[in-house]
N, C-alpha and C positions, 0 to 999 in steps of 0.2 A: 517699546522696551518691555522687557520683563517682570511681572509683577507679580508678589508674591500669592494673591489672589485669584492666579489665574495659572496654575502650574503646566509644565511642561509635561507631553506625553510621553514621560519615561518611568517604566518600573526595574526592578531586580530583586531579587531574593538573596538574601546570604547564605553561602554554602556551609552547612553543619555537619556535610560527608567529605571526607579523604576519596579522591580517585582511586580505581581498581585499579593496579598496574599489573594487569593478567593479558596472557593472552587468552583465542578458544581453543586453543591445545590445555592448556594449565586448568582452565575451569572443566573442561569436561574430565579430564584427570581428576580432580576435586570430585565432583559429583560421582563420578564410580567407585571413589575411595569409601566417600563418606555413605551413598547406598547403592551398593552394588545390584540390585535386585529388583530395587525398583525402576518400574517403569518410564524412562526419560523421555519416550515419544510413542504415541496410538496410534496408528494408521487407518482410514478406512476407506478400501480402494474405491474403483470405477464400478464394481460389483458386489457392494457394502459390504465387504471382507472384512473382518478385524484381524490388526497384524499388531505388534508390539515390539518392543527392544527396551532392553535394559539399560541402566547406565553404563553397567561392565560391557557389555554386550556394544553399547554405541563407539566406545571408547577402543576396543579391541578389534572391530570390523572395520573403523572410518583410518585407524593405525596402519591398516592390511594394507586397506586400500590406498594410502600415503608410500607406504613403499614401493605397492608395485607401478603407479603412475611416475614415482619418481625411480623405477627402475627401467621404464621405458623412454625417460628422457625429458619429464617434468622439470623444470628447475623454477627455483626462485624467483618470483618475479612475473613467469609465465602467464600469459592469459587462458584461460580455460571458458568454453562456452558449454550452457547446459541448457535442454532443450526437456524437459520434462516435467510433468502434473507432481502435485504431492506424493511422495511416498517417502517408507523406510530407505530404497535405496539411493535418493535422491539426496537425504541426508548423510547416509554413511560416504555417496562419493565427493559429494559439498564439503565436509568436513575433511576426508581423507585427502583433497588437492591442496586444502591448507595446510594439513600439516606436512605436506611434499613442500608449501613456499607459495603453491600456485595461486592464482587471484580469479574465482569462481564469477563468472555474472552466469544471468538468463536473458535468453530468447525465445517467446512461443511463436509458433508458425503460426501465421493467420494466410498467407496465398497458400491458393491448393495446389501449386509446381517449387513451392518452398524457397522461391526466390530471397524471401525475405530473411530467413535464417542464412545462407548462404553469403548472401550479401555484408551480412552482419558478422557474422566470421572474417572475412575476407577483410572490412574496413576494420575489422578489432586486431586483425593478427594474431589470432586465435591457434592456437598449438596444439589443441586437443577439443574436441566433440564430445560429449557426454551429453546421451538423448535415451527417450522410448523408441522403441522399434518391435513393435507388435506385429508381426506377419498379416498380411491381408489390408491393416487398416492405412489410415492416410502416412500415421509416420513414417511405414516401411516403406512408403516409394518415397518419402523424404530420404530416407536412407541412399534407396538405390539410389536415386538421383545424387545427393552430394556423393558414393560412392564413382558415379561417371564422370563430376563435374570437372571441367577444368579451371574452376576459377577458384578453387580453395589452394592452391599453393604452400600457403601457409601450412594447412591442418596434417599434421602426421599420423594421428591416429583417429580411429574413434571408436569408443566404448561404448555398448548400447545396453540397457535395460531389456530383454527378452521376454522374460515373462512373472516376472517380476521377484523372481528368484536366483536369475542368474547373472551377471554382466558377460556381455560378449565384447572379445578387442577384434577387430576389423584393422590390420595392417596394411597402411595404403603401399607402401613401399615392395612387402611381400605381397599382397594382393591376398591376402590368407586371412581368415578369423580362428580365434580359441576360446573357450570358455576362461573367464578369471577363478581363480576360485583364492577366495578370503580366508581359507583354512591353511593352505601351503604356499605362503606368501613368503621367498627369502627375505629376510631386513637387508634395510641397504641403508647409509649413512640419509637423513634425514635433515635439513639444514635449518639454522639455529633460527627461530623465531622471535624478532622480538614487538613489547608491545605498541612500537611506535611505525608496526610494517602494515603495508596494503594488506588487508586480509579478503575485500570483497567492493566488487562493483555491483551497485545497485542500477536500474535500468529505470529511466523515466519514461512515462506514459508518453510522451510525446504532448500531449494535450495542450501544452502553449509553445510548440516547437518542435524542434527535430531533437529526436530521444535523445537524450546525454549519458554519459557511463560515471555515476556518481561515486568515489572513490574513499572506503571508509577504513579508518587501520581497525586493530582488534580490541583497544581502549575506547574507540568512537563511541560508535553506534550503540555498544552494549552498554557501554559506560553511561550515558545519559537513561537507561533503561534502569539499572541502577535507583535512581531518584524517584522513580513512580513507586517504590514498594510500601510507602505508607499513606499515597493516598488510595492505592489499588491495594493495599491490607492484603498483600501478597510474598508469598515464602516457598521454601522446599515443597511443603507439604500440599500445597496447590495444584488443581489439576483446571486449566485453560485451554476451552476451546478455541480456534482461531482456523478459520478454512482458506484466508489468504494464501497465494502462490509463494512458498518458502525464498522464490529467487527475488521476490519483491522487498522492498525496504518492511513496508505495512504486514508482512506475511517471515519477517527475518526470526529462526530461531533464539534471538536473545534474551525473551525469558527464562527458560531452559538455563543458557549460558549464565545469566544474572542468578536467576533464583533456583535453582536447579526444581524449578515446577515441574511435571508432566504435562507436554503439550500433543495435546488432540487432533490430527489434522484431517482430512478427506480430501479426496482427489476431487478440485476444480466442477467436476459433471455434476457429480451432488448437489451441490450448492447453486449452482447456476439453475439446473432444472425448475421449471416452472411448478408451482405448489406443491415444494419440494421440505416445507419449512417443518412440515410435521415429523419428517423421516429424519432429520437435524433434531430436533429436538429430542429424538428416542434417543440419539445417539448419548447429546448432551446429560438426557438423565441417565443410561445406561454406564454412564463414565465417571457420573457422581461429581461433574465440573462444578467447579466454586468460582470460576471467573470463564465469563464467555466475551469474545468481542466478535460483534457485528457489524457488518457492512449497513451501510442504507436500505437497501431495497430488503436487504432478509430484514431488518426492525420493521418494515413496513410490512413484509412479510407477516410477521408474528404480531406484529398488533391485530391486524386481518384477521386471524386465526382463532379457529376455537377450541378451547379443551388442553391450550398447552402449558398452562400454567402452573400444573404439579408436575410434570415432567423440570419445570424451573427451581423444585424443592430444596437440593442443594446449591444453588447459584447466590453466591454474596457480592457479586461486582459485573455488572454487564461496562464495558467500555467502547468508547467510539470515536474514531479519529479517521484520519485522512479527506475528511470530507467537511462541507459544512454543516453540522449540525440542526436538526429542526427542533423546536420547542416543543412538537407532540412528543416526541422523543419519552419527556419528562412519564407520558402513560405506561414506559416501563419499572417508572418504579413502583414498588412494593405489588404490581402486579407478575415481574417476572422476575426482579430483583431486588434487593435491600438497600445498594447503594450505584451510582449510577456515575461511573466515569465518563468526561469529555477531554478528551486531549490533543493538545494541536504539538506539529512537528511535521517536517519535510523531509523528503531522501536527502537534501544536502545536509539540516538543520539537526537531525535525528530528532528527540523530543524533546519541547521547550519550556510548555505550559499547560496545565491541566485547570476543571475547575468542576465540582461537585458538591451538590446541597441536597438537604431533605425536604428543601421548601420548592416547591414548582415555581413559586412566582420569579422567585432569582433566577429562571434560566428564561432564555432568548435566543429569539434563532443568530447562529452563527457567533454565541459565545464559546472562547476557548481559554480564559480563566485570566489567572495569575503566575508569572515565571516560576520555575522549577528552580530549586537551590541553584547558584550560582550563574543563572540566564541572566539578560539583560535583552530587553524592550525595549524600541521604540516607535513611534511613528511619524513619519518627516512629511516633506509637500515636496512640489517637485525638484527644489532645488536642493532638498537635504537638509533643510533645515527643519528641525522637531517643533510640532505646531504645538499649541494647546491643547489641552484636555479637552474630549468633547468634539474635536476637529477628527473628518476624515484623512486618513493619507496612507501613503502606502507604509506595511508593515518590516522595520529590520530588528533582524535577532541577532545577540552573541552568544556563541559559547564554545567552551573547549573543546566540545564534542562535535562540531562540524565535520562538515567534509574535508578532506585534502585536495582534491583536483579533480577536475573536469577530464576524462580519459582525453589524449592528445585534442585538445579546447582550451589551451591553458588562456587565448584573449577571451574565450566566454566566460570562466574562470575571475579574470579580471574587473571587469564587469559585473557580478556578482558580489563577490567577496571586498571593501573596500579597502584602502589603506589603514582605516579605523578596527578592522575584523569585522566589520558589521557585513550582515549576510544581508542579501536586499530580496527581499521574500516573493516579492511579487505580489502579495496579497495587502489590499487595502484594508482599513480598519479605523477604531477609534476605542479610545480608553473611555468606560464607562465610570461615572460616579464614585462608585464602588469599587475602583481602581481594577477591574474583569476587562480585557479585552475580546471585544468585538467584532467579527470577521462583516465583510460586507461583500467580497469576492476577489476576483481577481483584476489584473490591470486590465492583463488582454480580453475578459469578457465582455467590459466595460463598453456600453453600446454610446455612442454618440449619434440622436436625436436633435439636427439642428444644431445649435447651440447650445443643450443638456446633454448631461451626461449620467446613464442609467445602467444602473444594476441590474442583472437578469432577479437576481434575489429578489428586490423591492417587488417586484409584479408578481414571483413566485410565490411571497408569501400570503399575497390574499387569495389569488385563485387554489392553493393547498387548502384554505380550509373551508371550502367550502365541499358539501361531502359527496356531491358528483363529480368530482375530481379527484381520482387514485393516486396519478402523478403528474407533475410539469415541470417542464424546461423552457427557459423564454431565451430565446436566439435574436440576434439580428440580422437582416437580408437587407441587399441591396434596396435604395431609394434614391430617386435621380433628383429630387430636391432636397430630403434632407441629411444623406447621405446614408444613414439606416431608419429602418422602421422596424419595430416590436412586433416577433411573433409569436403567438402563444402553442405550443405544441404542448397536447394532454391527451393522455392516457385515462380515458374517461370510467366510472364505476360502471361493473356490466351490471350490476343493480339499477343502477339509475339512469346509463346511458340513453334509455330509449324516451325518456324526458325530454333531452336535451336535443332539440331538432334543428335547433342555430344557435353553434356559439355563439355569434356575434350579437345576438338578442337577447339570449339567455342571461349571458355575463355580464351585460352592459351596464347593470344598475350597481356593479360593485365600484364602477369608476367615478362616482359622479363627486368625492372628492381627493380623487387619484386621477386627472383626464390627462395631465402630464405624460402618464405612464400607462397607458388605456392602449392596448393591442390594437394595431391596425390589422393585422390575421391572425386566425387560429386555425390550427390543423389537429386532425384525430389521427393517434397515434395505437397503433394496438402492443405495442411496448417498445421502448428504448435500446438502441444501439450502446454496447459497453466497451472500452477499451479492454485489453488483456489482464489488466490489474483488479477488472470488475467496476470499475467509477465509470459512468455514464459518460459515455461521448459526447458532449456538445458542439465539436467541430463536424462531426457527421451528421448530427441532427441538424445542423445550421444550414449544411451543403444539400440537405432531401429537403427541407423547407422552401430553399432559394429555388431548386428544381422543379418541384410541385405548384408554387407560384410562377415560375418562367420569367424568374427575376437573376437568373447566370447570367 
């Protein structure tokens, strides 16, 4: 029975904001009214280009392009697929299908015969195309190719990014292309928006599954973005870096939309590129950014780094989410930053919970804080019942700002979302003391050893600090007695690698009161495989581990 001494794992916060009832037609109206001049989004291409648009300017071009999509037989409702790296035009057409009605996702091409786009159109019912198509490079023969194809039936047109100045339409019907041009755009009737309509599917990694088309209206998503502005001490007047892929949840313009900040983006190549972090950082001080948020690997990046710390002169908020957090983490502050965001949320969840101190000691790897006004936590065991404080289980969220549906998945939908509204998160956890929840991972990572049951985390976080180890991912592979075994894949320091002449000898002495959790293999890795979204793949690394051993 239940004892008052022994509370149950539930938090919530009382909500002290009224919902936005906007749509992103109505706010970016707002923002061009209220500053027309100012810069609402920075671009910096594949060729460190600087590009810019104004409020009036995004509002006026993404309108253009609203009419002529919907003059070519966009409607309501419509799915639109979009195949392209950050840019200005990727926004002005993002925007402009919504305000036609259409419902915008992305797809990146990862095969080099483009199968995969393709396919993903064809199972989405996609009506329209909107991609890069750079002459010579891999996308044009994606181009040609879906131009040959016969399995898009669906798609009637498709609009391409050129050169990053022009849109060209490709008429499958007439077999003909034209330039668009955003300046002699007839208006055409335009249909009514409201804030309770699909305005965007967001696209999951796949990484515990087969991708899903996460379905958000125009209150969702931005609406719970909303709620961050007074621990992220963020406004108009704000200028946020964020190199995320715009079609991604973690990369969605809705700060912009909420706060009408200036947001900074860079085409994908930048950022990915290998010791790349210092050329990110000119940017960041050349932009005069007050809030930056980073991936994992570029914070590991920039702790590595040297000399970038006055380049972080104006930076008041570094922020970090979608991932689990490390506790070195904390060496950004007051070295690159003043105040140091951690916030958790999901493409179905949008944002939940944040949690931020000046004191290093309160942070811990895989904390994601306290609910966000109006959220509601809990964590249950496997039957749904909410355990005690202190007890592992898996993590569910509420809130108003969820998803709507599963694109045609409405039983996976089911399965998720329960009778209660509680979102079932998939991520295990425990409520700390402190009432801060605690990430420990995921279900499906979750290795069974025998009879234990293990965290890739628990192992990750000793081999991380030790300082011949730059990075690690612990995977499970086949074992014919105890159905998995622990393998440690590390991305060793090229400083210190030449040290380390046998993991298995080297590391050994960290186990001896962890032998539970003590790696049966280790493999050297000379960097990590990432999915599309940038989060490290640990299905790929699991599958080159199992191969490597000749344990498929």
């Amino acid at each position: 029975m239940f004892k008052m001494d022994n509370p149950l794992s539930y938090e919530n916060a009382p909500s002290s904001k009224g919902y936005k009832y906007k749509t992103y037609m109505q706010m970016i109206a707002h923002w061009a009214q209220l500053y027309p001049n100012r810069d609402a989004f920075v671009e910096y291409d594949a060729n460190a280009e600087r590009h810019s648009i104004t409020c009036k300017e995004l509002l006026e071009k993404s309108k253009s392009f609203g009419w002529y999509v919907a003059s070519i037989g966009i409607q309501k409702g419509d799915v639109v697929a979009f195949c392209m790296e950050n840019s200005l035009n990727m926004l002005i057409a993002m925007f402009g299908v919504q305000f036609a009605g259409g419902i915008p996702f992305s797809t990146l091409q990862s095969r080099a015969d483009g199968t995969d786009v393709i396919d993903t159109i064809r199972h989405q019912n996609s009506k329209l195309l909107i991609m890069d198509a750079k002459e010579g490079e891999q996308s044009w023969h994606l181009l040609e190719k879906i131009q040959s194809s016969q399995n898009v039936a669906c798609l009637l047109d498709v609009i391409y990014n050129n050169n990053s100045l022009d849109f060209i339409h490709f008429n499958f019907k007439e077999k003909e292309s034209r330039v668009v041009s955003l300046t002699n755009t007839p208006e055409v009737t335009l249909p009514d928006i409201y804030p309770e309509d699909l305005v965007v599917y967001y696209k999951t990694s796949g990484s515990t599954g087969e991708p899903k088309l996460v379905g958000h209206t125009h209150m969702g998503f931005p609406g719970s973005t909303f709620l961050l502005k007074d621990c992220f001490e963020i406004d108009s007047q704000s200028r946020y870096f964020c190199d995320r892929p715009l079609g991604w949840s973690g990369g969605a313009p809705n700060i912009f939309i909420a706060f009408g900040a200036t947001r900074v983006i860079v085409d994908s190549s930048l950022s990915n590129q290998k010791n790349n972090i210092d050329f990110l950082s000119d940017i960041i001080y050349q932009e005069k950014c007050t809030h930056v948020y980073l991936p994992g690997y570029l914070v590991s990046d920039l702790l590595r780094s040297c000399g970038n710390e006055t380049k972080f002169s104006t930076v008041k908020v570094i922020n970090f989410g979608s991932e689990r957090c490390s506790k070195r983490f904390t060496e950004l502050l007051g070295r690159f930053c003043k105040k140091l965001v951690i916030y958790y949320g999901l493409a179905e969840s949008a944002d939940i919970s944040t949690f931020s101190s000046h004191n290093h000691v309160e942070y811990e790897d895989g904390i994601i804080g306290k609910p966000l006004p109006g959220m509601e936590m809990k964590v249950v065991d496997e039957h749904g019942n909410v355990v005690p404080r202190g007890q592992v289980g898996e993590l569910h969220v509420r809130s108003v700002y969820r998803f709507i549906e599963y694109k045609d998945m409405r039983e996976k939908f089911l399965d998720t979302v329960d009778k209660g509204n509680w979102l079932h998160t998939g991520d295990m956890a425990h409520i700390r003391a402190d009432g801060n929840f605690i990430l420990h991972g995921r279900t499906s990572e979750r290795m069974s050893v025998g009879t234990v049951k293990i965290f890739p985390q628990e192992v990750e976080k000793i081999l991380i600090n030790c300082s011949e180890v730059e990075a690690v991912v612990v995977v499970p592979v086949p074992d014919e007695r105890l159905h998995h075994a622990i393998c440690a894949c590390i991305v060793l320091s090229k400083i210190k690698r030449v040290v380390v002449k046998d993991m298995h000898t080297y590391f050994d002495h960290l186990w001896a009161d962890f032998a539970y959790i003590k790696p049966k293999y280790y493999i050297a890795f000379e960097e990590f495989p990432g999915n599309a979204n940038g989060k490290i793949d640990r299905k790929k690394i699991a599958m080159i581990a199992a191969s490597q051993l000749n344990l498929c």
